[in-house]
C-alpha positions in Angstrom: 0.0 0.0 0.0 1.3 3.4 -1.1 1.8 6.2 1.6 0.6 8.9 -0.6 -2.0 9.2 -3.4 -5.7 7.3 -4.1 -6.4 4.6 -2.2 -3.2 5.0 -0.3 -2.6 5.0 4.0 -3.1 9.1 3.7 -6.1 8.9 2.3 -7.3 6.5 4.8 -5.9 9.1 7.1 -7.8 12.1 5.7 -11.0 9.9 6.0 -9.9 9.2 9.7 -9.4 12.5 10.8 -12.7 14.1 9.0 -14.9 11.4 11.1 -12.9 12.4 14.3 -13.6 16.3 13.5 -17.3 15.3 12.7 -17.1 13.9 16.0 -15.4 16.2 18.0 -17.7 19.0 17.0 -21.1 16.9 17.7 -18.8 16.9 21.8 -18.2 20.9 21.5 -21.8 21.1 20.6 -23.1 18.8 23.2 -20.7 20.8 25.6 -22.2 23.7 24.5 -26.0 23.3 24.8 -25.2 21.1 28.5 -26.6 23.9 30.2 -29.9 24.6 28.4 -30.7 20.3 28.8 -33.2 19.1 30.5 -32.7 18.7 34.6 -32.8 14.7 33.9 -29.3 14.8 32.1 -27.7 17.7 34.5 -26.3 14.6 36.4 -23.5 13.6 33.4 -20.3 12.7 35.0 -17.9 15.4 33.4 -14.0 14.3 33.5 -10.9 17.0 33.3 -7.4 15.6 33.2 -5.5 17.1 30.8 -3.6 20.1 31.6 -2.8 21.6 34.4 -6.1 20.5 35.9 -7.3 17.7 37.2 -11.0 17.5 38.3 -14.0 15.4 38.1 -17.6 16.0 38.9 -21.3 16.2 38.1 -21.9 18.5 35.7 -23.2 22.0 37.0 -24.1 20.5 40.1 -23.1 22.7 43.2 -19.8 25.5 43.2 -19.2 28.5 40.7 -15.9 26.4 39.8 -18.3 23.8 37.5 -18.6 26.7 35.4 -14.9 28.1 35.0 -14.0 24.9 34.1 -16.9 23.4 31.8 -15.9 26.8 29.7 -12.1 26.2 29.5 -13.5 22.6 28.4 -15.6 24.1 26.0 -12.8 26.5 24.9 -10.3 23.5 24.8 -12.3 21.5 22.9 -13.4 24.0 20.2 -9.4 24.3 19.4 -9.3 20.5 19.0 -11.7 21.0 16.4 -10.1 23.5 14.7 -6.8 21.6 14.7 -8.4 18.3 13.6 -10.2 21.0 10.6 -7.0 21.8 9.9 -5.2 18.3 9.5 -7.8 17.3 7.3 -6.9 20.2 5.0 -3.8 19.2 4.8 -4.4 15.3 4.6 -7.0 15.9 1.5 -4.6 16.9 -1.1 -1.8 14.9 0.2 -4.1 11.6 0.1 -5.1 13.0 -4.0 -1.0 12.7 -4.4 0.1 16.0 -4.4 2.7 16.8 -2.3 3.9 20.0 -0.8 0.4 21.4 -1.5 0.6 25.5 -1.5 -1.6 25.9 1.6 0.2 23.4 3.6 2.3 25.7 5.7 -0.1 28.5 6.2 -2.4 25.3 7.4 0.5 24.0 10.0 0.9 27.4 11.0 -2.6 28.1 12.2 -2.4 24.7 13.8 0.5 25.7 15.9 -1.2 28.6 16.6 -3.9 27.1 17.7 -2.1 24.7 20.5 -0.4 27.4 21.9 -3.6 29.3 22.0 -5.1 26.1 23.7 -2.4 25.8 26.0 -2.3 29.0 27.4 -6.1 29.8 27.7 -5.9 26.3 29.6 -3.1 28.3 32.2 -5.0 30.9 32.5 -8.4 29.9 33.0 -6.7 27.6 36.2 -4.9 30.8 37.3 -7.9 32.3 37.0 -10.0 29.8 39.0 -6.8 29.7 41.9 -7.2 33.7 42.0 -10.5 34.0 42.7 -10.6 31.3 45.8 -13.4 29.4 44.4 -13.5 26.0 45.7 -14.2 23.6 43.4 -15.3 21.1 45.8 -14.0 17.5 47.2 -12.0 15.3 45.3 -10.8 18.2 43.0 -6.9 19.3 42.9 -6.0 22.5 40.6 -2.5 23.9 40.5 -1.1 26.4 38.0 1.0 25.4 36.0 2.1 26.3 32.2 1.6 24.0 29.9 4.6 24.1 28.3 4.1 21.0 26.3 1.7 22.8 24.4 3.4 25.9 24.0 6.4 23.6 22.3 4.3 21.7 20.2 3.2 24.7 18.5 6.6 25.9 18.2 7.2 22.9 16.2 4.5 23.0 14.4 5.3 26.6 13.2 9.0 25.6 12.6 7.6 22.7 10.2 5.4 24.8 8.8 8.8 26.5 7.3 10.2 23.5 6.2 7.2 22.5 4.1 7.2 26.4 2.7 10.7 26.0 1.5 9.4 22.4 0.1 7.1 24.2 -1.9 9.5 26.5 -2.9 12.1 24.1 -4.3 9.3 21.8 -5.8 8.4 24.8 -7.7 11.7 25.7 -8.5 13.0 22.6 -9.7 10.0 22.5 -12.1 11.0 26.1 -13.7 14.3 24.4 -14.6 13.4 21.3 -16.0 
């Protein structure tokens, strides 16, 4: 099986990654309309542990805390689905064959971006939460901490989005000559 092109493991890749966007918007918009549901389904466990936070709970049962954190969620998750938007972008043309596509780097830019946005509006929403004293009840542990792992991923993802530019670049070269 070929690695790029039709019928090849990135295409199978691109079809992967469109059903997990597909899927991670249906959770953003779930996440989203939670608090309008009806009073039967207010009782959904809700799970943090990513990040500097670690928390579980009933959803927006009990402290103002439920709320800080179900919108960093909320925030989190929308930037997953942008990056997973993103990678399929890139995936589509590279599963049709073509490689350095034009709109590859600008599209691993934006991805980097977006992580490091994630990252540090994940920091700030738990320095946030630690600031104002809110408790967010038993069980729960928050520290502030950067997420630097983040913050580097999208610095690599920036720096590869300049090694794919000067791909394109040299492709596009190298066809001028021959």
């Amino acid at each position: 099986m070929n690695l790029i092109g039709p019928k090849s493991i990135a295409s199978k890749l691109h079809l992967a990654v469109k059903i997990l966007f597909f899927l991670q918007i249906a959770r953003v918009l779930l996440m989203a309309i939670a608090p309008i549901l009806p009073s039967s389904w207010r009782y959904v466990s809700f799970v943090v542990q990513s990040g500097p936070l670690e928390f579980s709970f009933d959803m927006f049962r009990g402290t103002e805390a439920r709320w800080w954190i179900w919108a960093m969620e909320l925030v989190s998750r929308t930037c997953h689905a942008v990056v997973l938007y993103l990678l399929m972008r890139i995936l589509e043309p590279v599963g049709a064959g073509e490689l350095f596509p034009p709109k590859t780097p600008n599209c691993l830019r934006m991805i980097g971006g977006a992580v490091v946005i994630s990252a540090l509006l994940r920091t700030l929403f738990c320095a946030a939460l630690l600031h104002t004293g809110i408790v967010p009840g038993a069980g729960a542990r928050v520290s502030w901490a950067i997420d630097t792992d983040g913050i580097l991923m999208g610095i690599v993802l920036v720096l590869l989005a300049e090694v794919f530019r000067r791909g394109y670049v040299l492709r596009t070269e190298s066809e001028l000559t021959v």
